[in-house]
C-alpha positions in Angstrom: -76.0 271.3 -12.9 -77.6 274.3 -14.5 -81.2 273.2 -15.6 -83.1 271.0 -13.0 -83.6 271.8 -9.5 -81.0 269.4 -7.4 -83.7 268.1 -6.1 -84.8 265.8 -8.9 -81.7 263.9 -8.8 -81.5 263.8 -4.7 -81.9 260.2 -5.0 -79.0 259.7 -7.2 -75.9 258.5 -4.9 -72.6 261.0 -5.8 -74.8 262.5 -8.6 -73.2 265.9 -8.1 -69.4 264.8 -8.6 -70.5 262.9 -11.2 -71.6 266.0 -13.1 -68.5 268.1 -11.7 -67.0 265.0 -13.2 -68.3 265.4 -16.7 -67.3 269.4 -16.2 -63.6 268.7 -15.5 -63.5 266.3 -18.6 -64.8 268.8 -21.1 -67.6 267.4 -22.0 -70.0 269.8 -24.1 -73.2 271.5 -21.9 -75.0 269.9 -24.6 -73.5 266.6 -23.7 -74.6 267.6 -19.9 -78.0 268.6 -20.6 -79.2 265.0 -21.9 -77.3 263.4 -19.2 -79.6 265.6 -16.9 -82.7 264.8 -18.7 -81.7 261.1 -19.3 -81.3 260.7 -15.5 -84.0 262.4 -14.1 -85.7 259.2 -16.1 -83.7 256.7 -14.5 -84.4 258.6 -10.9 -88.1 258.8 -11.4 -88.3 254.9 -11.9 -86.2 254.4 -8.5 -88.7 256.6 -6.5 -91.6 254.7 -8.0 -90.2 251.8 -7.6 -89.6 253.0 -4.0 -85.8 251.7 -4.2 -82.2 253.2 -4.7 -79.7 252.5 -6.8 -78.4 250.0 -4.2 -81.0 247.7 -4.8 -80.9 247.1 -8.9 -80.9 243.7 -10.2 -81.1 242.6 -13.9 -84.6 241.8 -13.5 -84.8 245.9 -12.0 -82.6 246.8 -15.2 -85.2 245.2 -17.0 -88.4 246.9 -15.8 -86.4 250.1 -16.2 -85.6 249.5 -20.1 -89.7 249.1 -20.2 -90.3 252.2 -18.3 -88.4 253.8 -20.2 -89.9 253.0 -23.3 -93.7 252.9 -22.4 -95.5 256.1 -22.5 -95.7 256.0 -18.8 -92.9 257.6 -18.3 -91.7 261.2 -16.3 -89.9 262.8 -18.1 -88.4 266.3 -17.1 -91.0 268.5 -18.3 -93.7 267.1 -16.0 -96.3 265.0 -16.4 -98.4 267.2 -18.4 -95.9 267.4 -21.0 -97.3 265.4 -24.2 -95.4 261.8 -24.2 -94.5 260.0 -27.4 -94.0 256.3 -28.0 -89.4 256.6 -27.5 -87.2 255.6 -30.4 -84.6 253.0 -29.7 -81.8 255.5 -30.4 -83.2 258.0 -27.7 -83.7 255.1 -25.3 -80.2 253.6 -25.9 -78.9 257.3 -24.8 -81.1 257.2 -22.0 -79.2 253.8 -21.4 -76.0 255.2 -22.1 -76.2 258.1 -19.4 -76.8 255.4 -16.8 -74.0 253.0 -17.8 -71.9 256.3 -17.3 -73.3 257.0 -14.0 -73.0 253.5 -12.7 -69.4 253.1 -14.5 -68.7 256.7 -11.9 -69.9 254.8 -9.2 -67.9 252.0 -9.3 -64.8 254.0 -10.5 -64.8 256.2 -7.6 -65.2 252.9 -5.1 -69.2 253.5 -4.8 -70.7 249.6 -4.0 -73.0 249.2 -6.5 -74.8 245.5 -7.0 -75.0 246.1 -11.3 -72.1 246.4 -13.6 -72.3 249.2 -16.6 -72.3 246.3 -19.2 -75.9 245.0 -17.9 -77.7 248.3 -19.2 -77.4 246.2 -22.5 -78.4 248.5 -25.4 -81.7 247.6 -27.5 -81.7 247.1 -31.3 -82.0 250.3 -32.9 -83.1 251.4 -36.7 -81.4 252.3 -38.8 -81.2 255.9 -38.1 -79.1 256.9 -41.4 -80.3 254.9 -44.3 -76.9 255.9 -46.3 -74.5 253.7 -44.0 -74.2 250.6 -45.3 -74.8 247.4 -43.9 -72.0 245.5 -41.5 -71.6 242.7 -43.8 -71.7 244.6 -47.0 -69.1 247.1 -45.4 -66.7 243.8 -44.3 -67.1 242.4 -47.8 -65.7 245.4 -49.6 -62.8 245.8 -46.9 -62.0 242.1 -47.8 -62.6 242.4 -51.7 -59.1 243.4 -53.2 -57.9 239.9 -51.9 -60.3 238.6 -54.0 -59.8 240.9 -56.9 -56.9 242.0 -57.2 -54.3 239.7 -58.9 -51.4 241.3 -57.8 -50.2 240.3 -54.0 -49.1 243.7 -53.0 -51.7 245.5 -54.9 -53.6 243.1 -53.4 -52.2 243.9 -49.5 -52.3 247.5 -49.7 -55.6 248.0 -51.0 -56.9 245.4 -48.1 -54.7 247.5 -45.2 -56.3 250.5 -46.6 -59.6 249.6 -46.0 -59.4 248.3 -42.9 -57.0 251.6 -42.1 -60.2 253.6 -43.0 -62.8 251.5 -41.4 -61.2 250.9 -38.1 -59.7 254.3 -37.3 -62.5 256.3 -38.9 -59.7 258.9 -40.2 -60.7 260.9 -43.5 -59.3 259.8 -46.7 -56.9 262.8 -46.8 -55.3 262.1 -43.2 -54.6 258.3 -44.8 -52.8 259.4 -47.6 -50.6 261.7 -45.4 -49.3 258.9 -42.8 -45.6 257.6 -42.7 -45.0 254.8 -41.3 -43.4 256.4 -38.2 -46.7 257.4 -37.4 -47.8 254.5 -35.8 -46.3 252.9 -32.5 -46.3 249.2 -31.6 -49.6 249.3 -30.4 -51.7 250.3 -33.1 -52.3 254.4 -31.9 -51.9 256.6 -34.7 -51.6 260.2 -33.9 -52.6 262.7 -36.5 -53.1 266.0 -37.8 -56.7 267.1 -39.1 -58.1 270.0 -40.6 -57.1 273.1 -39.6 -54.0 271.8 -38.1 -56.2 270.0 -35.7 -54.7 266.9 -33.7 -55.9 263.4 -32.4 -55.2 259.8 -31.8 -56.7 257.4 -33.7 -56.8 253.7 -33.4 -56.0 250.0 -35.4 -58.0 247.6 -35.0 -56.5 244.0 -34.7 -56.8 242.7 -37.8 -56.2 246.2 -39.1 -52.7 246.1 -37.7 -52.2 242.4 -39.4 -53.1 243.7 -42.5 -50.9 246.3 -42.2 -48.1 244.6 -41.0 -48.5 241.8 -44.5 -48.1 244.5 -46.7 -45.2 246.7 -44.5 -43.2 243.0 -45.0 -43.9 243.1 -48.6 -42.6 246.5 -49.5 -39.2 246.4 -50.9 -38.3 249.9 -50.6 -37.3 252.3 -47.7 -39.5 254.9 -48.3 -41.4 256.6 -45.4 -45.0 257.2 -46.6 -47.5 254.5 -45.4 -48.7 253.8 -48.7 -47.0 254.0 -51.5 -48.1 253.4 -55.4 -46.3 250.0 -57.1 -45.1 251.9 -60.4 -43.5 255.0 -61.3 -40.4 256.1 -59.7 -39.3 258.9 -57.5 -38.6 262.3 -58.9 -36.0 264.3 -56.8 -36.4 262.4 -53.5 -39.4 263.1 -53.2 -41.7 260.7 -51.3 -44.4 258.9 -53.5 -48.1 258.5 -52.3 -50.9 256.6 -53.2 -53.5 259.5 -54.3 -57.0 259.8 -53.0 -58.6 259.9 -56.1 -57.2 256.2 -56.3 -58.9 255.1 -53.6 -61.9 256.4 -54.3 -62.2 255.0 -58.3 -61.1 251.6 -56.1 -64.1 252.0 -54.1 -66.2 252.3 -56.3 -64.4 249.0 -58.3 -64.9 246.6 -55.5 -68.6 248.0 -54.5 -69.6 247.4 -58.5 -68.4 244.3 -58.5 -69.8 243.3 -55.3 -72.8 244.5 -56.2 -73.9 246.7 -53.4 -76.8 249.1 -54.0 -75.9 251.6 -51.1 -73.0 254.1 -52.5 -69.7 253.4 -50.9 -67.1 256.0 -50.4 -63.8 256.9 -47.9 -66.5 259.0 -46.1 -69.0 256.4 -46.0 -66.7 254.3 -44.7 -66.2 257.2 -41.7 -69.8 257.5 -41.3 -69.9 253.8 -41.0 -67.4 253.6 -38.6 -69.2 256.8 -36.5 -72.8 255.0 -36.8 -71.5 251.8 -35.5 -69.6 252.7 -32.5 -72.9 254.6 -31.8 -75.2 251.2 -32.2 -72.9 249.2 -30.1 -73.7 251.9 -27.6 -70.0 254.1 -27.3 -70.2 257.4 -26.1 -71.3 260.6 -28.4 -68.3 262.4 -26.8 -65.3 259.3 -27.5 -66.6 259.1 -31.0 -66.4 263.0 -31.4 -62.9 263.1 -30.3 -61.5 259.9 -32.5 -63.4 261.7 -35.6 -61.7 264.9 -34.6 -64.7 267.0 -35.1 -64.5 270.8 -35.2 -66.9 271.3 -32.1 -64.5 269.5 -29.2 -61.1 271.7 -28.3 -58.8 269.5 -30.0 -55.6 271.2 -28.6 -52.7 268.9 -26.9 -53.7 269.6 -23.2 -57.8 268.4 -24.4 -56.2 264.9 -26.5 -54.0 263.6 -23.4 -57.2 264.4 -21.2 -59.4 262.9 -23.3 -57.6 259.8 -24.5 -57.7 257.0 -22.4 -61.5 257.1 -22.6 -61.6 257.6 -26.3 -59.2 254.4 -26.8 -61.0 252.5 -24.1 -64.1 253.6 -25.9 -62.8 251.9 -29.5 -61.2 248.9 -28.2 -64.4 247.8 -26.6 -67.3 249.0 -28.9 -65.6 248.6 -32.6 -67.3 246.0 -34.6 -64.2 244.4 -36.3 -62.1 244.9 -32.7 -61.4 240.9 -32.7 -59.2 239.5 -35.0 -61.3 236.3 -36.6 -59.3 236.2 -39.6 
């Protein structure tokens, strides 16, 4: 802890192994610092409250969600410091650096009465007007079984979009993938820019729609997706091409009608944005979209992982298969 005096958080049960947690698993000082300020929050309304941590309830967790969004709230800069009315993004952060804390506690056998899961995140705005809306998003996933007449065209437009949506991987890493790349359970491990490397993840009913159009290929070649005409000069693998995609896109999103552009990397924004609203943490969504600012070497992706894919399977919108 590098910005508060320890003193702030002395109320906070394990607070400093939670932070030399945090340390150990890379996370950014950036990363640390709103945790810091976020739980100075949270340990401000114990002491006024005149409880501990010990003694939270839902109807507590409830008066603390207030708190933290009236303008009677302590921040870390004091009391004088100038308080605005706090966005529901902001407070959902504040939110999420407690459900971490709490989810420590119980991890490292710490009794604690509330589960992470009851610091249930608020409604937020929409805090990028670009992103288009869930069900607008789910409707152009699902369009090319309504308008394509071909079956396989069909399929392998469909598994395309829900590749893109449910792994978040940019159009360029899709059209690289063989089909070795993915293992039984859905974990894709790729390479990014710069030679940069990840795991990303199917969802459910991104794996079913994969697995339709895999049993309707009638050819053994080992690219993921393929196109349905031409044939192969010298051996050489065929690919569906990105500039396909996109003029598909932007098909299905004209026909549907959708005023909000649409595009692979919308559909990577979308999938970044809504992890965020269901309340995943900034740091797992940073590693599964492989961005430049986390150390991405092999030692960094094995640490990192089992959070990431926890992270994905639990907050992804389309993680349950209703089809």
């Amino acid at each position: 802890m590098n910005t508060f005096d320890k003193q702030n958080l002395n109320n906070l049960e394990g607070i400093d192994d939670f932070f030399v947690y945090l340390q150990t698993n890379n996370y950014s000082p950036k990363t640390l610092y709103s945790y810091e300020k976020d739980l100075y929050i949270f340990s401000h309304f114990l002491t006024l409250r005149r409880i501990s941590i010990f003694d939270l309830d839902k109807k507590l967790i409830n008066e603390f969600k207030a708190y933290v969004a009236s303008d009677d709230r302590q921040t870390s800069g004091g009391a004088d410091m100038k308080k605005e009315r706090i966005s529901s993004a902001s407070l959902n952060r504040c939110l999420s650096a407690v459900r971490a804390y709490v989810r420590f506690l119980i991890d490292t056998d710490i009794k604690c009465p509330v589960s992470p899961d009851q610091f249930k995140m608020v409604k937020r705005e929409r805090p990028h007007p670009h992103v288009a809306d869930l069900n607008e998003i789910i409707s152009l996933i699902e369009s090319p079984s309504k308008f394509e007449n071909d079956l396989i065209i069909a399929s392998r437009n469909r598994a395309i979009l829900e590749v893109l949506f449910a792994t978040g991987m940019r159009i360029s890493e899709l059209v690289s993938l063989n089909k070795r790349d993915i293992n039984d359970s859905g974990r894709i491990f790729i390479t990014g820019k710069g030679r940069k490397q990840r795991f990303v993840y199917l969802t459910e009913r991104a794996q079913t729609e994969l697995d339709v159009y895999l049993k309707l290929r009638e050819d053994n070649q080992q690219a993921l997706f393929v196109p349905t005409k031409g044939k192969t000069i010298n051996n050489s693998q065929r690919r569906i091409s990105s500039r396909y995609i996109q003029d598909k896109i932007q098909h299905y999103r004209e026909q549907l009608k959708i005023d909000l552009p649409i595009s692979p990397h919308a559909l990577r924004h979308g999938f970044a944005t809504y992890l965020a609203e269901e309340g995943a943490s900034p740091a797992a969504i940073q590693i599964l979209l492989g961005h430049e600012s986390l150390n991405t070497t092999t030692r960094y992706i094995n640490a990192s992982d089992k959070f990431a894919e926890e992270t994905h399977r639990k907050y992804h919108p389309l993680s349950k298969n209703e089809n």
